[in-house]
C-alpha positions as CSV (number, residue, x, y, z in Angstrom):
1,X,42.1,-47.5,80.1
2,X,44.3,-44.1,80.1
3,X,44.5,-42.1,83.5
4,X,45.2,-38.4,82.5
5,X,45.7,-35.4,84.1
6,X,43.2,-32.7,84.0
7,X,44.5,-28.8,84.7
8,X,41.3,-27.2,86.8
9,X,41.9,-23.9,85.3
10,X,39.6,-21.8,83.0
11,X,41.3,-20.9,79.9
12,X,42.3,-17.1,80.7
13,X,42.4,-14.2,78.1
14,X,46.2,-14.5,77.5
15,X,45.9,-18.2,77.1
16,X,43.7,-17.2,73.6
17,X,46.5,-14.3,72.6
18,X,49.0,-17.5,71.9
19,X,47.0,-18.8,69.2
20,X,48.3,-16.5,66.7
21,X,51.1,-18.7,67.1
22,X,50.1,-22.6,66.4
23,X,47.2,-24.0,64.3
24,X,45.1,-26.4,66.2
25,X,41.8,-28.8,64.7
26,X,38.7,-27.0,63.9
27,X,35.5,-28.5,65.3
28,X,32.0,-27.1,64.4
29,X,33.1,-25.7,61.3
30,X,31.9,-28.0,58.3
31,X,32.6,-26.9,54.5
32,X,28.5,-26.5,53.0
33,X,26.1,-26.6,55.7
34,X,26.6,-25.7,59.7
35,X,26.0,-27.5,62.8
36,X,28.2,-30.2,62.5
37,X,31.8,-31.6,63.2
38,X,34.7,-30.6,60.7
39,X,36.5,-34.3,60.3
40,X,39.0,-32.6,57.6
41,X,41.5,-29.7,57.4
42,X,40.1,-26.7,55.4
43,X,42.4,-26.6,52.1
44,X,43.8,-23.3,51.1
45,X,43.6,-23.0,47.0
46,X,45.1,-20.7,44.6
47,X,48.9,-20.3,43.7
48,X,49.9,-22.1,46.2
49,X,48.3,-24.5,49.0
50,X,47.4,-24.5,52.6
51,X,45.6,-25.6,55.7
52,X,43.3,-23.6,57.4
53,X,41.5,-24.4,60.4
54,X,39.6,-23.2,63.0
55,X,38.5,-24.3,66.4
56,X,36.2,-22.2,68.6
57,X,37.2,-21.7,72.1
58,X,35.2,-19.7,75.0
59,X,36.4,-17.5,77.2
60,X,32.9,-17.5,79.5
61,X,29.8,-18.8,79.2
62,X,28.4,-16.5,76.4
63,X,32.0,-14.8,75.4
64,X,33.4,-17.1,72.3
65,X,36.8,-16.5,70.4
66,X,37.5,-18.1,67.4
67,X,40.8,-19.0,66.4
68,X,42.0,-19.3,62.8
69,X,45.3,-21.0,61.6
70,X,46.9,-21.8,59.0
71,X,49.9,-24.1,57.8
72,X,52.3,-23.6,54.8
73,X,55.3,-25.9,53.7
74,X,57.9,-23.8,53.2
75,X,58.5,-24.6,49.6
76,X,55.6,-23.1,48.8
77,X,56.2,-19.5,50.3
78,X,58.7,-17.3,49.0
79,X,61.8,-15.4,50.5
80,X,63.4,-12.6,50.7
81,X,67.1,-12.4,51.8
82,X,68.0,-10.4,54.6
83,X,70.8,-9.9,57.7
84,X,70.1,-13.1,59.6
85,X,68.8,-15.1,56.6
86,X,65.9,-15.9,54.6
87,X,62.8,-14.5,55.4
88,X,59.1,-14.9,54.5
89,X,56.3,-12.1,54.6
90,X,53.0,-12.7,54.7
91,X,49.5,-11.3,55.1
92,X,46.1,-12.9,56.6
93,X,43.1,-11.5,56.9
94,X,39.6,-13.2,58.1
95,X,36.1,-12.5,58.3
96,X,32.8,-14.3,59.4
97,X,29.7,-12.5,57.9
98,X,26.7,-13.0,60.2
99,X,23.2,-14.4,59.1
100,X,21.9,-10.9,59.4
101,X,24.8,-9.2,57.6
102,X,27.0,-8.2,61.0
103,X,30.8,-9.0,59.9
104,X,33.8,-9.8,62.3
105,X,37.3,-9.5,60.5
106,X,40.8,-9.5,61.9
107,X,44.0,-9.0,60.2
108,X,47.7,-9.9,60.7
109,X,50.8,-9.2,59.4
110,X,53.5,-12.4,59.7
111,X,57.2,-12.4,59.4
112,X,58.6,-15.8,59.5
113,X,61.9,-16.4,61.4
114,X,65.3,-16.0,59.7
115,X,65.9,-19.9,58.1
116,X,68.7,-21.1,55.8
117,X,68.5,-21.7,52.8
118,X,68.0,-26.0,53.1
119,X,65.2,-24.5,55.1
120,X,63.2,-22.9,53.3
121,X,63.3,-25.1,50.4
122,X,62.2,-28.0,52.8
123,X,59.1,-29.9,52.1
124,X,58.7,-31.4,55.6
125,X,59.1,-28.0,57.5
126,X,56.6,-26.1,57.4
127,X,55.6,-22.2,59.0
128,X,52.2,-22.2,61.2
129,X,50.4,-18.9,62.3
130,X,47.1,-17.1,62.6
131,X,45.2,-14.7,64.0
132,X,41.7,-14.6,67.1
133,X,38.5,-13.5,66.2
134,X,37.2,-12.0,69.8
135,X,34.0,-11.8,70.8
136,X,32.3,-13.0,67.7
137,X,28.9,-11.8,68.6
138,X,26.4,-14.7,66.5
139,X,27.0,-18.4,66.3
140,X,26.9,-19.9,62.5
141,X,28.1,-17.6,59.3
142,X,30.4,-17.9,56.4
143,X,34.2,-17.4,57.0
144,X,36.6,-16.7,54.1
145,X,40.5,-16.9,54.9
146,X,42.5,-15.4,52.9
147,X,46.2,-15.2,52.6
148,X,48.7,-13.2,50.6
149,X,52.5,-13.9,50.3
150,X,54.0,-10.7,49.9
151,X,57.5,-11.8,49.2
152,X,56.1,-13.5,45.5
153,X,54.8,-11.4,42.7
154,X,52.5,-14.1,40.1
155,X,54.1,-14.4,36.8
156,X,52.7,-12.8,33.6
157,X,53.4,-9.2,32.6
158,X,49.9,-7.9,33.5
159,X,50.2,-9.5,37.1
160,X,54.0,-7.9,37.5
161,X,52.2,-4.5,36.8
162,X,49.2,-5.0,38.9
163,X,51.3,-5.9,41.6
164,X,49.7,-9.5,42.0
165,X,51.2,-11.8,45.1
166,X,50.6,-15.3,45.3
167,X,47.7,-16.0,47.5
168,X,45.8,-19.3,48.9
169,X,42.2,-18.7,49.7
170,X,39.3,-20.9,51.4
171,X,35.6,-20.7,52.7
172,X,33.6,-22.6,54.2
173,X,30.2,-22.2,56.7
174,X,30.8,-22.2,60.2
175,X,29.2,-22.7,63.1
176,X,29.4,-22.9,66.6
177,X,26.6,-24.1,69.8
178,X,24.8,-22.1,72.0
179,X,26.8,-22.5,74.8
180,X,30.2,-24.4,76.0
181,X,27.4,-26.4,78.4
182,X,25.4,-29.2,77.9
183,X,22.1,-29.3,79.8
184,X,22.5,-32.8,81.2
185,X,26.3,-33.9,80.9
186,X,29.8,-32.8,80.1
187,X,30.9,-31.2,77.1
188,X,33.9,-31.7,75.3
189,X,35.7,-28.5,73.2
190,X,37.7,-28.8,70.0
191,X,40.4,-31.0,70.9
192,X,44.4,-29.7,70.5
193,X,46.7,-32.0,68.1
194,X,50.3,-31.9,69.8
195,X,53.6,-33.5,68.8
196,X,56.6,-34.0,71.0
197,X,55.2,-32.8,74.1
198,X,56.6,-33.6,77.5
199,X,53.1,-35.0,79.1
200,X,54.9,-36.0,82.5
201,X,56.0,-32.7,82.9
202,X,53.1,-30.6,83.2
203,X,51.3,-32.8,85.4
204,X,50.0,-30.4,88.1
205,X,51.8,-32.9,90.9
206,X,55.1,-32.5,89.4
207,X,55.1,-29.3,88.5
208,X,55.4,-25.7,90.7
209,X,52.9,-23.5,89.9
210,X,54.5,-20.8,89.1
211,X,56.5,-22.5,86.6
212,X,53.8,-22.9,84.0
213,X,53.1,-20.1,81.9
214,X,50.0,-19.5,79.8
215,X,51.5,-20.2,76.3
216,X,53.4,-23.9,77.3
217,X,51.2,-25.4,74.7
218,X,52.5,-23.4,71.3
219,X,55.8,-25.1,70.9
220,X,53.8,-28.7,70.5
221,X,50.7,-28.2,68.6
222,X,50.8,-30.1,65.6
223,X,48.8,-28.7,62.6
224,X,49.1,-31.6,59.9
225,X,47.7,-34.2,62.3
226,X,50.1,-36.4,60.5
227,X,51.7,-39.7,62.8
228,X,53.8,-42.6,62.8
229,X,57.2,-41.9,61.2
230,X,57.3,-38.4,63.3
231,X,55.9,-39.5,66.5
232,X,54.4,-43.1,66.4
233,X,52.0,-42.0,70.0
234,X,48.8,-39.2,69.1
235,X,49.0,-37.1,71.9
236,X,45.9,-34.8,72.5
237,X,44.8,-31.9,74.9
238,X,41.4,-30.5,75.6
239,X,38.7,-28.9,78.0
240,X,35.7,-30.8,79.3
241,X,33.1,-28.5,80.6
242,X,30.4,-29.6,83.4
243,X,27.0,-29.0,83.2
244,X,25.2,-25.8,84.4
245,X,26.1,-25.5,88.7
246,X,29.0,-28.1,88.1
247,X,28.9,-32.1,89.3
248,X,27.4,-32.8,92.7
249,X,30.2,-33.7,95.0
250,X,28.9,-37.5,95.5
251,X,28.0,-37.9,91.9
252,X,29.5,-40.9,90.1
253,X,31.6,-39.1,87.5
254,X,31.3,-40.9,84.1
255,X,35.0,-40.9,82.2
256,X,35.1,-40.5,78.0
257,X,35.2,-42.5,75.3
258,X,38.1,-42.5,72.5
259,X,37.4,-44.5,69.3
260,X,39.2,-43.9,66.7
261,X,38.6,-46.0,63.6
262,X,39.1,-46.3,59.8
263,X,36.3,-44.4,57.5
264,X,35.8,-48.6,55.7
265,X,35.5,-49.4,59.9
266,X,38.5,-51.9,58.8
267,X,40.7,-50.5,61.7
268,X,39.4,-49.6,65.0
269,X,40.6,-48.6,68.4
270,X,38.7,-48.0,71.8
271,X,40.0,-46.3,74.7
272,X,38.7,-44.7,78.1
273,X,40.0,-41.5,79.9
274,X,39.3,-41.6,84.0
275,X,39.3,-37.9,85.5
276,X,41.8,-37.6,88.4
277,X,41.8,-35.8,92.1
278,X,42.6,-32.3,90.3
279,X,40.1,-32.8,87.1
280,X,37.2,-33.9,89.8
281,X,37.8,-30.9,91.5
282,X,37.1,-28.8,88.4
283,X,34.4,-30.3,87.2
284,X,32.7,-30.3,90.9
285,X,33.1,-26.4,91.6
286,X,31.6,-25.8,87.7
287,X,34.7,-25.1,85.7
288,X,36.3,-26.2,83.0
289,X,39.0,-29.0,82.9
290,X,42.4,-29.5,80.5
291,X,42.6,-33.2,79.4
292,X,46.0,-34.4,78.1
293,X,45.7,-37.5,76.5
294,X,48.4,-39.7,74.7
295,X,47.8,-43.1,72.5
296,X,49.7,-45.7,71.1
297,X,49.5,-45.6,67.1
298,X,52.1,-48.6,66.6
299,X,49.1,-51.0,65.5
300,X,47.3,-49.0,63.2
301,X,48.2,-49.0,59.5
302,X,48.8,-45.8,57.1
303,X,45.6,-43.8,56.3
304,X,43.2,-41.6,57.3
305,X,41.5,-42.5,60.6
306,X,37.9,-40.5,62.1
307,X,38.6,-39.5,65.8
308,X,35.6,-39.3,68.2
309,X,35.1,-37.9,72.1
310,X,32.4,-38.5,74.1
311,X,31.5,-38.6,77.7
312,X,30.2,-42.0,78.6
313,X,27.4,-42.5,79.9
314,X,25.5,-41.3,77.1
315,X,24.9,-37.7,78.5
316,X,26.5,-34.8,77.3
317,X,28.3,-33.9,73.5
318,X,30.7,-34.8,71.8
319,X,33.3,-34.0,69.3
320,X,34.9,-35.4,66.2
321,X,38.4,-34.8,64.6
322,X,40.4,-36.8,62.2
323,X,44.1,-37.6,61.8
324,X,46.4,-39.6,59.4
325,X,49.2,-42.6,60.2
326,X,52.0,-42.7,57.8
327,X,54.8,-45.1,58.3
328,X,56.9,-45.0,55.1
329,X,60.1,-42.0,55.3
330,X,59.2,-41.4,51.1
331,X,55.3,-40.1,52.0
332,X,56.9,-37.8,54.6
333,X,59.1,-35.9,52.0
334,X,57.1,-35.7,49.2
335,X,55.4,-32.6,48.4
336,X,51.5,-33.1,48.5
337,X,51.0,-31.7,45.4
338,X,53.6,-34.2,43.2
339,X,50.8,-36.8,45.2
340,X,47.6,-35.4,43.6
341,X,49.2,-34.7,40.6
342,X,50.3,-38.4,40.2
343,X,46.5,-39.1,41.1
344,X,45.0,-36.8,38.4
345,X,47.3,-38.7,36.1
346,X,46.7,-42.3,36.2
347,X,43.2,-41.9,37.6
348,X,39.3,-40.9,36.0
349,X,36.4,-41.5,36.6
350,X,35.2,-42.4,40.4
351,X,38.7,-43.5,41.1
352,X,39.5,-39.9,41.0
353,X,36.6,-38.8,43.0
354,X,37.5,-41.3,45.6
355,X,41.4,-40.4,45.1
356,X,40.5,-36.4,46.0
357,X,38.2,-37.4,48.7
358,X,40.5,-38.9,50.8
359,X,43.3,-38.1,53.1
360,X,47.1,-38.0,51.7
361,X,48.0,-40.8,53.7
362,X,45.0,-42.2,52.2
363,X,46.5,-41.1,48.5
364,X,49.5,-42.2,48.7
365,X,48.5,-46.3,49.7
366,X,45.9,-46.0,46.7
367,X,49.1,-45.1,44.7
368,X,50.9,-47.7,46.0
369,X,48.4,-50.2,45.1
370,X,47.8,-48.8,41.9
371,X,51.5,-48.9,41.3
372,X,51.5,-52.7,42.7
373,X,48.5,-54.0,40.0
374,X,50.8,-52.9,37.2
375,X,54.2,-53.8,38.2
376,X,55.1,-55.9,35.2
377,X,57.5,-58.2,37.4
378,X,55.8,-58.7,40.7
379,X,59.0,-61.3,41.8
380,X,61.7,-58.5,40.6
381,X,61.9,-55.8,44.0
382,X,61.8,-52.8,41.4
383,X,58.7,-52.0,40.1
384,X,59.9,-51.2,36.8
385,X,56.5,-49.7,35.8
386,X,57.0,-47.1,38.6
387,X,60.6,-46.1,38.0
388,X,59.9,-45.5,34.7
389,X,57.1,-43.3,35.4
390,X,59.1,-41.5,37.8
391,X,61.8,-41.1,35.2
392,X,59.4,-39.9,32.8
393,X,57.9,-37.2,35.7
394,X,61.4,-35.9,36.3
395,X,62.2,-35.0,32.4
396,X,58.5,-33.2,32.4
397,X,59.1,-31.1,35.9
398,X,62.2,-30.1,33.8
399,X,61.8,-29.3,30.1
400,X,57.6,-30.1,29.3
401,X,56.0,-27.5,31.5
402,X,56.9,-28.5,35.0
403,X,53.6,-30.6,36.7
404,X,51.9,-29.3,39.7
405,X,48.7,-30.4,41.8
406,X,46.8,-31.0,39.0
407,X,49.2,-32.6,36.6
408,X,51.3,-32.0,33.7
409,X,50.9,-28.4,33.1
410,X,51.4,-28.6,29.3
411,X,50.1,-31.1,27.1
412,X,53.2,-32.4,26.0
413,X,54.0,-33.5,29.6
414,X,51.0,-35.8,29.9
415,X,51.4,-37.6,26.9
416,X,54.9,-38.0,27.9
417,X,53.9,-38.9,31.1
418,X,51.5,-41.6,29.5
419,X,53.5,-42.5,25.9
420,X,56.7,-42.3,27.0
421,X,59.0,-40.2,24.7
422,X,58.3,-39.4,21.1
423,X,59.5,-41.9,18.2
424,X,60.5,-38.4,16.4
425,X,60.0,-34.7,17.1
426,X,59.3,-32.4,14.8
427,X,59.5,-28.5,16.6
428,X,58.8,-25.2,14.8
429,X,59.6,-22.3,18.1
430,X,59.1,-19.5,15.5
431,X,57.3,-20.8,11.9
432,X,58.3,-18.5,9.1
433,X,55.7,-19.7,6.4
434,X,52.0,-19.5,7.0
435,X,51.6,-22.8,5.7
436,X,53.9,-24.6,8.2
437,X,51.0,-25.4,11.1
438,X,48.5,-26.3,8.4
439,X,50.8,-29.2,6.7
440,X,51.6,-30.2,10.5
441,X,47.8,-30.5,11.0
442,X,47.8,-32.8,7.9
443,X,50.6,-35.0,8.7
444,X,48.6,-35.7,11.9
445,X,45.8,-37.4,9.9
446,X,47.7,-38.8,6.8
447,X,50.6,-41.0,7.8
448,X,52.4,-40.8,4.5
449,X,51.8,-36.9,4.0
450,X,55.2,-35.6,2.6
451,X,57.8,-33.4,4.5
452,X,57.8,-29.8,2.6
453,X,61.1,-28.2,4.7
454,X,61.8,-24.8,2.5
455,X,59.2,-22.2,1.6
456,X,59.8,-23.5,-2.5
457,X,58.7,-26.9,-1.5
458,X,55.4,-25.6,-0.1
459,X,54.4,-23.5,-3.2
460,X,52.6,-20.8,-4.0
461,X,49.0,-20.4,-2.3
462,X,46.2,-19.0,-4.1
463,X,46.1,-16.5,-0.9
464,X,47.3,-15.7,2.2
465,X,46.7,-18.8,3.9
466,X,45.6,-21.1,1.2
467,X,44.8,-24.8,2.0
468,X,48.2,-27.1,1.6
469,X,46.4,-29.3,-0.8
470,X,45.9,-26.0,-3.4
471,X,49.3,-24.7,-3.5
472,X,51.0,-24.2,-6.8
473,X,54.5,-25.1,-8.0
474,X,55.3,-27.3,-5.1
475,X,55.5,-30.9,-3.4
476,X,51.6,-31.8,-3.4
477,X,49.8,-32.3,0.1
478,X,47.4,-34.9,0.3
479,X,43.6,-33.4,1.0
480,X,42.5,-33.7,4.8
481,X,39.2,-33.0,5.7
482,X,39.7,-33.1,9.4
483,X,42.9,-31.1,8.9
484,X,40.8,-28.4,6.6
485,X,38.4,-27.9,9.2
486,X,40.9,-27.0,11.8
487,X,42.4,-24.7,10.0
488,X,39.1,-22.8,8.9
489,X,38.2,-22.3,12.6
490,X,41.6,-20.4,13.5
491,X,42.2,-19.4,10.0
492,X,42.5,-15.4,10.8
493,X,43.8,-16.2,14.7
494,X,46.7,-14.9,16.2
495,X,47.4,-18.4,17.2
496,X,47.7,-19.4,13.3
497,X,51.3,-18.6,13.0
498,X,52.5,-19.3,16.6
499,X,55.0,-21.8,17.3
500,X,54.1,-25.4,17.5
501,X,55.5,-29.3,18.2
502,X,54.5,-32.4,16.2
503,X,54.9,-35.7,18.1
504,X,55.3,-38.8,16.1
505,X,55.1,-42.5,17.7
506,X,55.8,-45.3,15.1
507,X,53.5,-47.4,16.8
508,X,51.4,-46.5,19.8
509,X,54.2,-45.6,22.2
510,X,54.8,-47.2,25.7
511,X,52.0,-47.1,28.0
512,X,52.5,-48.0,31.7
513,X,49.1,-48.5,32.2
514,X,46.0,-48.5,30.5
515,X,45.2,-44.8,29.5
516,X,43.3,-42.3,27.1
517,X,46.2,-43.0,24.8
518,X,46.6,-46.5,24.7
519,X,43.9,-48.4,23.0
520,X,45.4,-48.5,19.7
521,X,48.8,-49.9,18.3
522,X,48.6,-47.7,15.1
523,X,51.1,-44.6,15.0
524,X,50.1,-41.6,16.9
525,X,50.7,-38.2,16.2
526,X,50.3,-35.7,18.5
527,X,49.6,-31.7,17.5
528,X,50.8,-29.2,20.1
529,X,50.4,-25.3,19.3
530,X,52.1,-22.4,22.2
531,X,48.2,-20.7,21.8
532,X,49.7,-18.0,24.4
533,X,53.0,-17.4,22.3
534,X,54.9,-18.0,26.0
535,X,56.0,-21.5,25.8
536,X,53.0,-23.2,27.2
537,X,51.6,-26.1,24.5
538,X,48.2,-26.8,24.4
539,X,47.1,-30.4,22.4
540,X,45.4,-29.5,19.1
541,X,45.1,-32.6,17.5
542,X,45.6,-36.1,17.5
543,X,45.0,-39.0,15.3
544,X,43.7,-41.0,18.4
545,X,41.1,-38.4,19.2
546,X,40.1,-37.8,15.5
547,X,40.8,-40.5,14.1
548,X,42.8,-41.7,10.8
549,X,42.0,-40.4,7.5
């Protein structure tokens, strides 16, 4: 059993202006449907990533604010130089359209402090900041956030012109309850995730009132949720509202409930919260009360773990959060999208649906165990599988295409990723015969087909992109009707003439794992064609998707 200390204030109108400032859990807003408990951060999609959430918090009985924050790692915003050091711009704007139409939308324009340059490429710092709906005037709706980075023009000649930022956008329904009451019981708000903060201190016994100011919680809110290796103790803060004309003085006051447990129920943790001298008070004279609360993590394992509050007793409502445990110094520095990625990779089917489901604690111990079932040499301490893999992932970020949340993103990246590196490589940047990608498309289905280097050896075509197996005067091509029909269906594309790469495996190449790839030992030949003429490759064709001819 805990013994807290509860702060008998009502949250004032300048305790709301410092949200603008921290990102806190949202409760009551749930992605497709309202009128229940958000478990899960909000995640922010589009050129870059981040978490968005939202926690409603009244100012009176019938006045509610809601409060919208959002995280970014700061390798994922850009930078602009300036006096005092690198500097990050951005822009947010949010609205909640009404049922009948009515919309509420804020705006705010962030500067990020002056960081260095180890800073701001950091993927364990990250920048936090929002904005405060006031007054929002009806209680469910549909909220879009949407954030710009105006420091980071998109890439691509037509986004350069339209002047294109990067930008992360989520939405979700929301919703909120009729009142911060309950009819019968106590009612608990959307809870406060904090890191770091000094608990003993602002107990109202040890501290002078006029030393606490309205804004003491900003420096500790801790938007990721994310424990163990940071801080190995959850610490929470919160305000418990008594029903309508407040406790009766010689009421038995029931405490809360804390039970936080695994989503398989494998883990599980109870705990009770006992209102003090000060928190009575509140509660008795029909306001609000603070709860800090702080617990022990050091005997749950990593993963994703649901958080619920309740008054006990059974009268009253409830709230429920969520939070993740890590314990391992790697799954703190690695960015979360190199995690998915590695996911979309080795996973299909409902392993991926569970692997996207789940927390990134969560991801990164079903990696792990993934990584464990196909360590070739469970007594050796390397997992040779894994390093391998990494390897591979390193020489893909760097000349294949680079590989982002959802993968390799060019084709030749995955089957590296997958294969391992090509037996031989044949690469044509800039072809100057016509004929070039159509005898490529041929060698990918004929083993034996012959190589035809110079423009003599090729022939001469009946016309202007002739099939290899008619031209005159030159090394013959074997026929290939899998090849033939390729080339009819882009016969008079741009793409006919771009540049393109020929992978060749002399057997089936080295699989890790079993994969799309890897079900055959015959050698594999891989077609990749740069459709956009910009250096991306696209797979075209392959003997193991085909077939042999």
């Amino acid at each position: 059993m805990a013994v807290v200390d509860l702060r008998p204030t009502c949250p004032s109108r300048s305790f709301f202006r410092f949200f603008f400032l921290l990102t806190v859990l949202g409760v009551g807003l749930v992605p497709g449907f309202a009128g229940g408990s958000l478990v899960h951060q909000l995640e922010g999609s589009g050129q870059f990533h981040s978490h968005v959430e939202v926690i409603n918090r009244w100012r009176t009985e019938e006045r509610l604010d809601v409060l919208v924050l959002v995280e970014v790692s700061n390798v994922d915003l850009g930078f602009q130089k300036e006096e005092r050091g690198l500097v990050s711009r951005l822009n947010l704007e949010v609205e909640i359209v009404g049922p009948d139409g009515r919309v509420v939308q804020e705006k705010n324009q962030i500067r990020t402090v002056a960081l260095s340059s180890t800073e701001a490429g950091s993927q364990t710092l990250s920048q936090v900041f929002g904005l405060v709906l006031e007054d929002v005037p009806f209680r469910s709706g549909r909220l879009v956030c949407r954030l710009l980075d105006l420091t980071r023009r998109r890439k691509g000649v037509y986004n350069q012109y339209r002047r294109k930022n990067y930008s992360s956008q989520s939405v979700c329904d929301w919703s909120a309850e009729q009142s911060p009451r309950h009819a019968s019981g106590l009612a608990i708000e959307d809870p406060l995730f904090l890191v770091h903060a000094p608990m003993k201190t602002w107990n109202p016994d040890n501290v002078a009132k006029e030393s606490v100011r309205s804004d003491w919680l900003q420096d500790y809110v801790h938007p990721s949720r994310r424990y163990g290796v940071e801080q190995e103790s959850l610490q929470l803060a919160f305000p418990v509202w008594p029903p309508a004309g407040g406790i009766p003085f010689d009421e038995e006051l029931p405490g809360l409930l804390v039970h936080a447990f695994s989503p398989d129920m494998t883990y599980s943790f109870n705990d009770t919260i006992e209102f003090d001298r000060r928190g009575r008070s509140a509660l008795v004279a029909g306001r609000p009360a603070w709860v800090f609360y702080e617990m022990d993590l050091n005997q749950l394992p990593d993963g994703l773990y649901h958080l619920a509050l309740a008054p006990l007793g059974g009268q009253g409502r409830g709230v429920v959060a969520g939070f993740e445990v890590t314990w391992r110094l790697a799954g703190m520095g690695r960015h979360r999208d190199l995690v998915q990625g590695e996911g979309y990779t080795i996973f299909s089917g409902s392993d991926l649906e569970l692997f996207l489901e789940i927390g990134l604690s969560e991801q990164e111990k079903m990696l792990e165990e993934f990584w464990f079932e196909h360590d070739p040499d469970p007594e050796n301490p390397g997992n040779t599988a894994y390093l391998e893999f990494q390897s591979r992932l390193s020489y893909v970020r760097g000349f294949l295409g680079g590989f982002g949340p959802h993968g390799a993103v060019d084709d030749r990246g995955l089957v590296h990723l997958l294969l391992g590196p090509a037996d031989e490589v044949q690469i044509e940047p800039m072809p100057m015969n016509f004929q070039a990608q159509d005898d490529a498309r041929v060698k990918v289905f004929h083993k034996f087909a012959p190589d035809r280097e110079s423009s003599s050896d090729k022939g001469r075509a009946g016309s202007l992109g002739g099939a290899p197996h008619e031209s005159k005067d030159g090394i013959p091509m074997p026929y290939s009707r899998l090849a033939e029909a390729q080339r009819q269906s882009i016969l008079f594309s741009a793409s006919h003439n771009f540049g393109f790469v020929l992978w060749k495996y002399d057997a089936g190449g080295r699989s890790l794992f079993p994969n799309r790839f890897s079900r055959t030992n015959l050698g594999a030949r891989f077609l990749f064609i740069d459709r956009t003429g910009f250096g991306q490759y696209s797979l075209e064709s392959s003997n193991l998707l085909q077939g042999e001819e």
